[in-house]
DRENGULUM-334671 format. One record per atom (N, C-alpha, C, O): atom name; x, y, z; residue number from 1; residue in one letter. Coordinates in nm, 4 decimals, padded with zeros to 6 digits. Layout:
N
- atom;east;north;up;nr;rest
- CA;X;Y;Z;NUM;a
...
END
This chain:
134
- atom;east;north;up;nr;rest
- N;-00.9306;02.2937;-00.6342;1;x
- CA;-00.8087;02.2795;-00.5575;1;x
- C;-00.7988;02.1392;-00.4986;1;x
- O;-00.6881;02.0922;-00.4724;1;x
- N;-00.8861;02.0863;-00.4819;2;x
- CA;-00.8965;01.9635;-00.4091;2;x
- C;-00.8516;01.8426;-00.5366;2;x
- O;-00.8457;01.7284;-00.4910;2;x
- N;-00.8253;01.8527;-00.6631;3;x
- CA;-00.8403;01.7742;-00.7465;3;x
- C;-00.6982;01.8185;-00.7995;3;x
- O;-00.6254;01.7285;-00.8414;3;x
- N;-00.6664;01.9070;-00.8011;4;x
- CA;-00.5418;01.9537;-00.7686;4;x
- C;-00.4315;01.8847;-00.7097;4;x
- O;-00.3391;01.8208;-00.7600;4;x
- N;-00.4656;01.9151;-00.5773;5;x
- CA;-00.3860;01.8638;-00.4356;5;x
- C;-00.4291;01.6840;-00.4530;5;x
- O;-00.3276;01.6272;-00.4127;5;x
- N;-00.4955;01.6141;-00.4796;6;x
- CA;-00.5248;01.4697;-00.5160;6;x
- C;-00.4381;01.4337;-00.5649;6;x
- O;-00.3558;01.3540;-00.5199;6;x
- N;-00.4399;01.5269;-00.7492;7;x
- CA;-00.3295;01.4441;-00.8309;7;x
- C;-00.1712;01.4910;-00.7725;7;x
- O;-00.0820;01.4209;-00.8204;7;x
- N;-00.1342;01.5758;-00.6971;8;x
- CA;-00.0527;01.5885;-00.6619;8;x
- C;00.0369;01.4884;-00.5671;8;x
- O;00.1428;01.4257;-00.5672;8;x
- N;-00.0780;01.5165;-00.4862;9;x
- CA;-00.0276;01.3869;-00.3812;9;x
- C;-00.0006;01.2129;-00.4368;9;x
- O;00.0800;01.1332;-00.3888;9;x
- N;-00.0850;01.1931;-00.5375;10;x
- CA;-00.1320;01.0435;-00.5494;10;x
- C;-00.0331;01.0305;-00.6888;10;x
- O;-00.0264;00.9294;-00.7587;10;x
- N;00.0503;01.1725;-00.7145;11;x
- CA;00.1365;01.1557;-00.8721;11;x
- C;00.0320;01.0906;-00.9177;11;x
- O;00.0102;00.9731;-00.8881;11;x
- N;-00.0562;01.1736;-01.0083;12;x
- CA;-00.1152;01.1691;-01.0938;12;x
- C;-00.2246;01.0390;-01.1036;12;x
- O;-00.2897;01.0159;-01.2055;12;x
- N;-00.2333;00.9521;-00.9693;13;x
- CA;-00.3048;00.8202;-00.9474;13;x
- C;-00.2126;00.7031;-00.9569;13;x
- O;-00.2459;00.5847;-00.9530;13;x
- N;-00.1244;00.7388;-00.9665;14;x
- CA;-00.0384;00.6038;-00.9127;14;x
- C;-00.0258;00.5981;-00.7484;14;x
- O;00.0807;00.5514;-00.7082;14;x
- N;-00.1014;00.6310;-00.6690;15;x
- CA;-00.0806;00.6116;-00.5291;15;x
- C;-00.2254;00.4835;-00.5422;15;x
- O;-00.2436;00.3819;-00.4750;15;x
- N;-00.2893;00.5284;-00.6296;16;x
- CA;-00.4148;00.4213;-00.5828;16;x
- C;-00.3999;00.2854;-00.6819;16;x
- O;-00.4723;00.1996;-00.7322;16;x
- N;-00.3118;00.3088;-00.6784;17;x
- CA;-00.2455;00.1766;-00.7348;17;x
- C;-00.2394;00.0755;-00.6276;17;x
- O;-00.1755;00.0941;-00.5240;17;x
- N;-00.3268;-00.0642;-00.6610;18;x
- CA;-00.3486;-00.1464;-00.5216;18;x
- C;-00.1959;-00.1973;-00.4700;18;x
- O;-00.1566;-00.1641;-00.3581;18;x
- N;-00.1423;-00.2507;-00.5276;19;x
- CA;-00.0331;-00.3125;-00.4576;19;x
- C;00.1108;-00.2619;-00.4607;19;x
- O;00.1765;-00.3091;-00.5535;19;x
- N;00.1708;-00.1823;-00.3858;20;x
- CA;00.3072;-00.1520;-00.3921;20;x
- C;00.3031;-00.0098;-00.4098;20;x
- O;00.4174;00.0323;-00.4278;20;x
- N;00.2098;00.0881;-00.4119;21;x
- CA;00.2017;00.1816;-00.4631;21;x
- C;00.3137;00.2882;-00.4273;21;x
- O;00.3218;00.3770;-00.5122;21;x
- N;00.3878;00.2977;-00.3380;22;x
- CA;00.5138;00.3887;-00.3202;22;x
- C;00.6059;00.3000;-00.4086;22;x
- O;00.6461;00.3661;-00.5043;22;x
- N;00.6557;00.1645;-00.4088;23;x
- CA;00.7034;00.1547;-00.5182;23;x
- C;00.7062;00.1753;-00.6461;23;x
- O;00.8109;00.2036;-00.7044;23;x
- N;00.5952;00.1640;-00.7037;24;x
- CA;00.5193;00.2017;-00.8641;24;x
- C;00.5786;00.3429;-00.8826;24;x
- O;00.6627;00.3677;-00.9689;24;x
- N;00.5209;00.4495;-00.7812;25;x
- CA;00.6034;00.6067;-00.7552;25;x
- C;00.7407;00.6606;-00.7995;25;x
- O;00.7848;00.7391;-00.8834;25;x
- N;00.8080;00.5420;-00.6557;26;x
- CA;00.9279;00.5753;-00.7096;26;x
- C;01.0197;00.5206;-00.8861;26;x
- O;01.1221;00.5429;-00.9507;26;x
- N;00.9025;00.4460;-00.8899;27;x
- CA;00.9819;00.3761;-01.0231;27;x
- C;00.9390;00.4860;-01.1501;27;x
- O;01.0087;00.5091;-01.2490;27;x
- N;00.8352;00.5328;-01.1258;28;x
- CA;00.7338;00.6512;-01.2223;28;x
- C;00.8469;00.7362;-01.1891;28;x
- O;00.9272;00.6829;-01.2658;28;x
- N;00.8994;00.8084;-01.1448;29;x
- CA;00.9964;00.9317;-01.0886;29;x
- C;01.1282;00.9182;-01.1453;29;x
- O;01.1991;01.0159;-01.1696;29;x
- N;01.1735;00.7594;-01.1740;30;x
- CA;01.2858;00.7746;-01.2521;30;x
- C;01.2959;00.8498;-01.3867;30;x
- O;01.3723;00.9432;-01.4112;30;x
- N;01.2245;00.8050;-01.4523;31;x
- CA;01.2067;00.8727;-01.6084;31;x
- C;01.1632;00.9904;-01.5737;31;x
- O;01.1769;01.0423;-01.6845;31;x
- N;01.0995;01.1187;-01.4742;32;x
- CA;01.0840;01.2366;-01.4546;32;x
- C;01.2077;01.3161;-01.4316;32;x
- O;01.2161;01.4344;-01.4647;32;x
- N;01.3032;01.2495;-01.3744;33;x
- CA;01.4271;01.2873;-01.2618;33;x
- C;01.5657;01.2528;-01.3652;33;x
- O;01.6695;01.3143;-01.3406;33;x
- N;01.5637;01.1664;-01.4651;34;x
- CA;01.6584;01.1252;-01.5238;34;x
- C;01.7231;01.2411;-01.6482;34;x
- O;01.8399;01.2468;-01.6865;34;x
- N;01.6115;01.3235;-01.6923;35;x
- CA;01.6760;01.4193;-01.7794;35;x
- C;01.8038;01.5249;-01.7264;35;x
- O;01.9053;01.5654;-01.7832;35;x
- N;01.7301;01.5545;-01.5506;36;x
- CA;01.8475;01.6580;-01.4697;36;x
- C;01.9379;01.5618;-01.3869;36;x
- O;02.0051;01.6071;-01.2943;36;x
- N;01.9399;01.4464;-01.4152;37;x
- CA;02.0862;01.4125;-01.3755;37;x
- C;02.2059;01.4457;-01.4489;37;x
- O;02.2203;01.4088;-01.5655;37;x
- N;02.2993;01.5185;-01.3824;38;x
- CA;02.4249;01.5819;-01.4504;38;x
- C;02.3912;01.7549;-01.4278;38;x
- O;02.4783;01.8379;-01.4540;38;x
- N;02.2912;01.7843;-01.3902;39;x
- CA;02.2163;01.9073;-01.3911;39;x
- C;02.1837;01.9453;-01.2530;39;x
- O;02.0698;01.9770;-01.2189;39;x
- N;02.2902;01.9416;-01.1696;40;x
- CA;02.2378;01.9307;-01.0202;40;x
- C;02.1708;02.0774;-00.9578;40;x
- O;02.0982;02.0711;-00.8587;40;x
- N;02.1967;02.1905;-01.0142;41;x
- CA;02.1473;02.2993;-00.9728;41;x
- C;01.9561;02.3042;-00.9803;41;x
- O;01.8680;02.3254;-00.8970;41;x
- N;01.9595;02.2624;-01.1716;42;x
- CA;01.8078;02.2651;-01.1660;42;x
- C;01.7398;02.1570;-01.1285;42;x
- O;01.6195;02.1447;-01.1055;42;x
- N;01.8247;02.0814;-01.1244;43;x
- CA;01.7580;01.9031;-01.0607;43;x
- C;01.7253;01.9390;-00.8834;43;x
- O;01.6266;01.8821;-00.8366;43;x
- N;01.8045;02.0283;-00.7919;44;x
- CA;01.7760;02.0840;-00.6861;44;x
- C;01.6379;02.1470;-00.6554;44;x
- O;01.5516;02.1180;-00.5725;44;x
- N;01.6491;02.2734;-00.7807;45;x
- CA;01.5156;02.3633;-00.7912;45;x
- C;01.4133;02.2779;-00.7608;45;x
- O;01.3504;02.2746;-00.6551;45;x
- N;01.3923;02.1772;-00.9015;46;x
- CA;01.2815;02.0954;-00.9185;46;x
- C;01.2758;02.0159;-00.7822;46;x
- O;01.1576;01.9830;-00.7721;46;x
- N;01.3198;01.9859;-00.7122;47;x
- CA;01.3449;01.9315;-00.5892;47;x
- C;01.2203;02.0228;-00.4972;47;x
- O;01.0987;02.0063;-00.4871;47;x
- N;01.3206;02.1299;-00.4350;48;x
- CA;01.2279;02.2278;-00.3775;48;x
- C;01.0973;02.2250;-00.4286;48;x
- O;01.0161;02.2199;-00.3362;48;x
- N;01.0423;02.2264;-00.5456;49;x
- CA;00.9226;02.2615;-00.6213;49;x
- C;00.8482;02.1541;-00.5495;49;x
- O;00.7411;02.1783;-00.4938;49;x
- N;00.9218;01.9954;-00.5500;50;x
- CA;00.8521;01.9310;-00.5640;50;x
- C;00.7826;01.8778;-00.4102;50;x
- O;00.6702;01.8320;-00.3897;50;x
- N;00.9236;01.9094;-00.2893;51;x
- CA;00.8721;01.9207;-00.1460;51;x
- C;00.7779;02.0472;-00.0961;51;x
- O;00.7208;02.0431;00.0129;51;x
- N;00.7681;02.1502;-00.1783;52;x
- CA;00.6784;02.2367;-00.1214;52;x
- C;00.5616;02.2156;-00.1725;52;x
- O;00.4649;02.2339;-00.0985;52;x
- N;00.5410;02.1764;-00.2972;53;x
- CA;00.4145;02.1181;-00.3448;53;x
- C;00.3479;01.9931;-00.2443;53;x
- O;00.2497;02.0106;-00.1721;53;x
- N;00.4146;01.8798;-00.2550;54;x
- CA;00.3791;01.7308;-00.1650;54;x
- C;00.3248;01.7925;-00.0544;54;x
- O;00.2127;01.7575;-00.0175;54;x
- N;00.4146;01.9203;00.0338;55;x
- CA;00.3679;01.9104;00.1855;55;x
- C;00.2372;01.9805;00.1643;55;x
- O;00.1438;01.9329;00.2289;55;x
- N;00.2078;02.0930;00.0806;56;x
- CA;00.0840;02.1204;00.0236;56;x
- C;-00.0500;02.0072;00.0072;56;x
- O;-00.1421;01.9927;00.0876;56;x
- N;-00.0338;01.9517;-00.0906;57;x
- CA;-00.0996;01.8921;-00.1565;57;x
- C;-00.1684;01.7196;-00.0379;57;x
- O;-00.2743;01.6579;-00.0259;57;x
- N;-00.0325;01.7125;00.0192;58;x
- CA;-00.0350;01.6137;00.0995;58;x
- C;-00.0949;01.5940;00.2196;58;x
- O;-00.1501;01.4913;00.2591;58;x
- N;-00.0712;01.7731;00.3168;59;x
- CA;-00.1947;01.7983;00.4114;59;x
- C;-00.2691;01.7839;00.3767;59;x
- O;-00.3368;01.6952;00.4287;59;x
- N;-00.3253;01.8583;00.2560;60;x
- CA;-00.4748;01.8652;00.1961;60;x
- C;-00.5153;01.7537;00.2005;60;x
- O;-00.6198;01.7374;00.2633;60;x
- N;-00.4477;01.6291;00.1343;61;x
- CA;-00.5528;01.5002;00.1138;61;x
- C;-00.5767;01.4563;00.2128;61;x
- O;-00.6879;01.4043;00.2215;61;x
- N;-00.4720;01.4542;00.3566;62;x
- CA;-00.5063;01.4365;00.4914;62;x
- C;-00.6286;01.4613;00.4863;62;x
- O;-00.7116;01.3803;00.4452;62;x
- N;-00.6568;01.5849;00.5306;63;x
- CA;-00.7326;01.6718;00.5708;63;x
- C;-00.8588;01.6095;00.4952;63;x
- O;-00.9505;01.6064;00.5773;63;x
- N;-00.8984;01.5618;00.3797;64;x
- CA;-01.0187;01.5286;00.3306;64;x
- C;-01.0315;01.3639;00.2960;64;x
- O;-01.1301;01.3009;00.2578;64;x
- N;-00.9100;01.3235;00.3207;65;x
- CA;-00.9608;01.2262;00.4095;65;x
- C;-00.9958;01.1420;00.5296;65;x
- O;-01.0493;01.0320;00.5435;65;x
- N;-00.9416;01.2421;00.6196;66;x
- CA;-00.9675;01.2481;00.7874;66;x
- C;-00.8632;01.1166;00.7843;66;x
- O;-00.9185;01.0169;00.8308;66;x
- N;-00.7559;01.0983;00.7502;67;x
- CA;-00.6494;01.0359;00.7780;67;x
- C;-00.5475;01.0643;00.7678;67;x
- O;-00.5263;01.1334;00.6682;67;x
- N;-00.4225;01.0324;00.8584;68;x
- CA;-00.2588;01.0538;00.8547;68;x
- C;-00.2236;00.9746;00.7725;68;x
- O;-00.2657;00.8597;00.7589;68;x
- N;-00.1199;01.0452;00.6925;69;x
- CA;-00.0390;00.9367;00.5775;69;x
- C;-00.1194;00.8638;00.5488;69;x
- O;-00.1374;00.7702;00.6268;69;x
- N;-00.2005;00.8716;00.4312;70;x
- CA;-00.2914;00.8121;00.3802;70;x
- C;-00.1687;00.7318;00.2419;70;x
- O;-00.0824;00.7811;00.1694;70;x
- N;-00.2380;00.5487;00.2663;71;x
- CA;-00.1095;00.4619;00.1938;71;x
- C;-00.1043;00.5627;00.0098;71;x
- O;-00.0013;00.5828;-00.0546;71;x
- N;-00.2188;00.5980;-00.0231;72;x
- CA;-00.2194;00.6737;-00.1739;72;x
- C;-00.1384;00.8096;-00.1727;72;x
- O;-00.1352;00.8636;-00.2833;72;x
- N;-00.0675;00.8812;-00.0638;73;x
- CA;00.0092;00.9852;-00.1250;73;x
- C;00.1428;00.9441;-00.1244;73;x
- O;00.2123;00.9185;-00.0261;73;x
- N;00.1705;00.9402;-00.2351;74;x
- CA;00.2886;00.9109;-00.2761;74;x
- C;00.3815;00.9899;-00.3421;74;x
- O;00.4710;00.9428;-00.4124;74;x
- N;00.3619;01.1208;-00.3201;75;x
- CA;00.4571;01.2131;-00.3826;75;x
- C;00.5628;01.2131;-00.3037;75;x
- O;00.6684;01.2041;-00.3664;75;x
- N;00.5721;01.2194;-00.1984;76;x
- CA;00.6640;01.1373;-00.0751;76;x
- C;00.8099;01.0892;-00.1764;76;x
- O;00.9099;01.1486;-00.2166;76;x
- N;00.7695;00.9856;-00.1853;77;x
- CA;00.8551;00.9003;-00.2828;77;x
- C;00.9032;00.9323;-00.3973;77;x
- O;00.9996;00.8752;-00.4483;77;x
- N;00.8410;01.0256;-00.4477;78;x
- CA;00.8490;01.0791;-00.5943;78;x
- C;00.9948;01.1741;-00.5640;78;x
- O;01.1013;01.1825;-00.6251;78;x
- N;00.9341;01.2489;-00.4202;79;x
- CA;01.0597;01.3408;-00.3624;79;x
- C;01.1856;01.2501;-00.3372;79;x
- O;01.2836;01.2778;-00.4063;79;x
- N;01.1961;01.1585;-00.2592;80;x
- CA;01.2680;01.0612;-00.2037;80;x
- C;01.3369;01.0063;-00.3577;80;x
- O;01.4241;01.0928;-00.3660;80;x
- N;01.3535;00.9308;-00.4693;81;x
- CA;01.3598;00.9359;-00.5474;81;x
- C;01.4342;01.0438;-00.6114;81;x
- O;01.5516;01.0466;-00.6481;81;x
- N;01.3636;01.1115;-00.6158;82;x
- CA;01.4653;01.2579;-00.6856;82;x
- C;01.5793;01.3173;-00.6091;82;x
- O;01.6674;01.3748;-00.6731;82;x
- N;01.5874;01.3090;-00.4702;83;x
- CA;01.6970;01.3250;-00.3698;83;x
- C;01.7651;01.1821;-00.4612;83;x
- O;01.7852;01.2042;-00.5806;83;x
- N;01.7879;01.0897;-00.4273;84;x
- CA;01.8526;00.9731;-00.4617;84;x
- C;01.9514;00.9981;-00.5640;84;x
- O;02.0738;00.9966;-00.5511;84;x
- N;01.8630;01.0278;-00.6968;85;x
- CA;01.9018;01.0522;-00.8172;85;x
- C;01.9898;01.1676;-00.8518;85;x
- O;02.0567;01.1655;-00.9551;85;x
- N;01.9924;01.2945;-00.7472;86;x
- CA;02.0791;01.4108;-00.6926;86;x
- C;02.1967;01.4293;-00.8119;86;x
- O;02.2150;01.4897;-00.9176;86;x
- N;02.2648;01.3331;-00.7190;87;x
- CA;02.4352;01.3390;-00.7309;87;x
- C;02.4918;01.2093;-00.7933;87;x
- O;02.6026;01.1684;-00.7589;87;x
- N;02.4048;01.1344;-00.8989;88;x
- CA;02.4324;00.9596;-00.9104;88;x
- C;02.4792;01.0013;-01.0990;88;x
- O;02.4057;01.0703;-01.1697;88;x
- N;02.5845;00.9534;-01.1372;89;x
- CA;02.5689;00.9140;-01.2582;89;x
- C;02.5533;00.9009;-01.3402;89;x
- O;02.6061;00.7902;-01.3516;89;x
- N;02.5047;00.9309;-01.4643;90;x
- CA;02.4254;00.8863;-01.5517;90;x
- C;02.3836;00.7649;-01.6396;90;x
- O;02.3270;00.7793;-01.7480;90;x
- N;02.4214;00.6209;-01.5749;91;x
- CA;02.4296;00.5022;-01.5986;91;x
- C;02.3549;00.4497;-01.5490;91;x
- O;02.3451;00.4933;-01.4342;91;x
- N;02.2841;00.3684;-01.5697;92;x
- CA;02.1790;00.2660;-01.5551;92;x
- C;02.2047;00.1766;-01.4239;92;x
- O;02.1136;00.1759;-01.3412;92;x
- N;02.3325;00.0932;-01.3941;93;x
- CA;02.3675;00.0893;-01.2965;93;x
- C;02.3308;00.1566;-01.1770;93;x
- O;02.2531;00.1154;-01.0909;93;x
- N;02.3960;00.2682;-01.1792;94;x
- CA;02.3426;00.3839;-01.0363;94;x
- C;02.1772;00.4116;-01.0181;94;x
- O;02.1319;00.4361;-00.9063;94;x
- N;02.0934;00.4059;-01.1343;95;x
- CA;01.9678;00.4252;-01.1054;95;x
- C;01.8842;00.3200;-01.0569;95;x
- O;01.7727;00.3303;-01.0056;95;x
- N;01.9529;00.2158;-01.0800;96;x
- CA;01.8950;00.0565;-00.9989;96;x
- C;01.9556;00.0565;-00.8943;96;x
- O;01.8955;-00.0184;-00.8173;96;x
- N;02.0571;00.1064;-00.8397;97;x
- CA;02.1394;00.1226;-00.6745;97;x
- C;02.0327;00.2213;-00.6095;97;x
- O;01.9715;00.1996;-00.5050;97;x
- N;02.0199;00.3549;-00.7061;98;x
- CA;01.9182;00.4647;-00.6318;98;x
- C;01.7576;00.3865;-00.5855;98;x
- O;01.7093;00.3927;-00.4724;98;x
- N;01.7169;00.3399;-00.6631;99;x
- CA;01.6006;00.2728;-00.6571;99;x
- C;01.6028;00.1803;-00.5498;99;x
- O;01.5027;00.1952;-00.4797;99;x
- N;01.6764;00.0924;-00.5107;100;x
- CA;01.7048;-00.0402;-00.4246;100;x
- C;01.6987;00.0348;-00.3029;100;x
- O;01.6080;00.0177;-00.2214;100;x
- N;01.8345;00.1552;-00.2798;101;x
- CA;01.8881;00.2188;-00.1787;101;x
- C;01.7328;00.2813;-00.1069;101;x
- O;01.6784;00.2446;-00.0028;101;x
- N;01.6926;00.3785;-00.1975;102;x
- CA;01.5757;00.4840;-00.1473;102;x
- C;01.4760;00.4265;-00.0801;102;x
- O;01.4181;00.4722;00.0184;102;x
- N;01.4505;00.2909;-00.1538;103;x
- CA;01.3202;00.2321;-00.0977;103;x
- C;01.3440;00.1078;00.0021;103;x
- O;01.2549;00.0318;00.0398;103;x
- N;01.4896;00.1000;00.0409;104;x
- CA;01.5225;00.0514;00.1646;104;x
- C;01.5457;00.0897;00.2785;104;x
- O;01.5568;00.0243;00.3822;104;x
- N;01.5541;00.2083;00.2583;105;x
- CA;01.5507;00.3212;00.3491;105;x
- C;01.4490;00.3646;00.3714;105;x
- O;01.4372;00.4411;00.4672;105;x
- N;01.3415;00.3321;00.2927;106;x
- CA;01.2500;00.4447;00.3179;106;x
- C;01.1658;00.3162;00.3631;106;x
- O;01.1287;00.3445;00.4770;106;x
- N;01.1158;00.1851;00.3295;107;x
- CA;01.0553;00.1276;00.4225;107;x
- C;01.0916;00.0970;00.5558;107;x
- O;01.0099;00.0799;00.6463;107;x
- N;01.2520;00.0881;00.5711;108;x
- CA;01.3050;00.0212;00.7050;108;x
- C;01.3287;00.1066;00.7922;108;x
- O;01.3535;00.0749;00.9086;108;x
- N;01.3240;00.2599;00.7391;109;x
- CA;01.3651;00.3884;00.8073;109;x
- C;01.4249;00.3794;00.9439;109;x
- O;01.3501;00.3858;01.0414;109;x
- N;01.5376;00.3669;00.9569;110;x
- CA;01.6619;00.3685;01.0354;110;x
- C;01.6519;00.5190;01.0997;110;x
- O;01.5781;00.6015;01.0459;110;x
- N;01.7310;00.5537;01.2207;111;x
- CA;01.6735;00.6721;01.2901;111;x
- C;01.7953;00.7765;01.1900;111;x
- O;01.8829;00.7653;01.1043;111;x
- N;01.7517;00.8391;01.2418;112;x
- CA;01.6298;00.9303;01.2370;112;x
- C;01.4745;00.9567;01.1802;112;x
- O;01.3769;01.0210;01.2189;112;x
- N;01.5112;00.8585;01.0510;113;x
- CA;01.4376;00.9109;00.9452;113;x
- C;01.2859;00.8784;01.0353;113;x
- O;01.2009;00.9658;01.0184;113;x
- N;01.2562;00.7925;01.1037;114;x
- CA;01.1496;00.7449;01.1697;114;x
- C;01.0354;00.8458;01.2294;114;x
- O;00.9127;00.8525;01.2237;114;x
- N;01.1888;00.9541;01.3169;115;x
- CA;01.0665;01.0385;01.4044;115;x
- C;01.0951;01.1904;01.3181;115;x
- O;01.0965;01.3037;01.3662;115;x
- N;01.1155;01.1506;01.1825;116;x
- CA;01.0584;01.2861;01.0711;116;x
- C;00.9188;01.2694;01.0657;116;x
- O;00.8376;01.3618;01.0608;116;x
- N;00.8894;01.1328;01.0667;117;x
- CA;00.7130;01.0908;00.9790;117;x
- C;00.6619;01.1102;01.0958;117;x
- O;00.5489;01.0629;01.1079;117;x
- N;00.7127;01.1731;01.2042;118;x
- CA;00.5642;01.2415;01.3208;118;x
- C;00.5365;01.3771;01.3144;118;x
- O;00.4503;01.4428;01.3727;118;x
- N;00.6253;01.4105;01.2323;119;x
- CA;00.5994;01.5890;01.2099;119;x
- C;00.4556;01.5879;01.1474;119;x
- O;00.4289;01.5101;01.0558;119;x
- N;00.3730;01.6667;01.1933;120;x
- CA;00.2532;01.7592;01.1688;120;x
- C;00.2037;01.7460;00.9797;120;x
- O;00.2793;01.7886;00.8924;120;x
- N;00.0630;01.6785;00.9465;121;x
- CA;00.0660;01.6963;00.8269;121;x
- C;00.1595;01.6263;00.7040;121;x
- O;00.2020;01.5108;00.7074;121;x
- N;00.1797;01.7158;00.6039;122;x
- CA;00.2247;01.6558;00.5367;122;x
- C;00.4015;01.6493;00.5280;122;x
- O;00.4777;01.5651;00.4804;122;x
- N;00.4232;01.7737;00.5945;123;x
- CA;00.5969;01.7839;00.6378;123;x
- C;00.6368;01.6490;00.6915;123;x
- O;00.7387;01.5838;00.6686;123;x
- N;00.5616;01.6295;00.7472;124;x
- CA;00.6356;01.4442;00.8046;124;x
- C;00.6372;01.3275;00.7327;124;x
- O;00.7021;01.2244;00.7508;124;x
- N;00.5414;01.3631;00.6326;125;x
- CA;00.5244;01.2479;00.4954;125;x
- C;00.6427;01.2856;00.4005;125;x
- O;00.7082;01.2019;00.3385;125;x
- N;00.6660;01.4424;00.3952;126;x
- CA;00.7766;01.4565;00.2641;126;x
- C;00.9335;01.4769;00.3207;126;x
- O;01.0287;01.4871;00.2433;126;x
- N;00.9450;01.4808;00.4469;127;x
- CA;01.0059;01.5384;00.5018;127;x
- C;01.1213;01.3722;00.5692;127;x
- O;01.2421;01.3806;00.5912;127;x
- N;01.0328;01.2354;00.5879;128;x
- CA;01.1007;01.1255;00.6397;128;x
- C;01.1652;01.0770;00.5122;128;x
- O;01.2771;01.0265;00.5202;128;x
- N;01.1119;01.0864;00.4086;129;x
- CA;01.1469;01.0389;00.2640;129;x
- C;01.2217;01.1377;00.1931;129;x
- O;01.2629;01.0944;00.0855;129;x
- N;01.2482;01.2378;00.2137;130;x
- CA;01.3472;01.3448;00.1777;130;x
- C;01.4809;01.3014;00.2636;130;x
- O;01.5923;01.3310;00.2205;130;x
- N;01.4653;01.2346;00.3787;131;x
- CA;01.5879;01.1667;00.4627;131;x
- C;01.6954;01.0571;00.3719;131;x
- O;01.8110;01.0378;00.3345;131;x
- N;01.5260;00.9948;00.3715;132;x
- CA;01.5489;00.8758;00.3130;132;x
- C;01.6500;00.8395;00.1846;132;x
- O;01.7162;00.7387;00.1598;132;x
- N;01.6347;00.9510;00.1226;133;x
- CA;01.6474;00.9701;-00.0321;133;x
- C;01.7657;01.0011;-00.0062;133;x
- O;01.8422;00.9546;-00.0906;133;x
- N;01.8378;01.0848;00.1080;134;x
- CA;01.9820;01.1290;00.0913;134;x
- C;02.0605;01.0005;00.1529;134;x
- O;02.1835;00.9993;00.1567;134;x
END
């Protein structure tokens, strides 16, 4: 379970990616997220799937690594990202706006989104970037 909840959190090891690693994420998430654009019902589902998993997976790595928001979980973003991609388009255009938008938001986090990332665990990791993303 622990190897599990790792690749979950870290999308598959792109969190330990040294430099930029929520970026790398969200850019990995386009090509995951791009088939259910136009598909907003199951592009939703997969949504849900993917915030109840992160807050899962995301305590856990807390938890074993005796740190908050540890910089390697990045499923965060993966979520954030897929909110973005929601309701956009299917043009290339809009997925470089989604990309720009999500991860300007999500580093500069404007309020609210700020005092989501104090919630408890991993709800505050998937939960400020689920803001972010809308």
């Amino acid at each position: 379970m622990k190897t599990l909840s790792f690749l979950i959190a870290t999308f598959f090891g792109i969190g330990k990616i040294p430099m930029a690693p929520g970026t790398w994420a969200s850019l990995a998430a386009v090509p995951c997220f791009y088939p259910l654009v136009g598909h907003p019902f199951i592009h939703a589902a997969v949504l849900v799937l993917v915030y109840f998993a992160g807050v899962f997976a995301s305590t856990r790595l807390e938890k074993d690594m005796g740190e908050q928001d540890p910089s390697c979980a990045v499923i965060d973003e993966v979520l954030g990202m897929g909110i973005a991609m929601l309701m956009i388009p299917k043009e290339w255009q809009f997925l470089v706006m989604a990309v720009i938008f999500f991860r300007l938001f999500d580093i500069w986090k404007p309020y609210p989104i700020k005092k989501l990332e104090k919630l408890p665990g991993g709800g505050g990791m998937m939960t400020d970037d689920l803001l972010a993303g809308v």
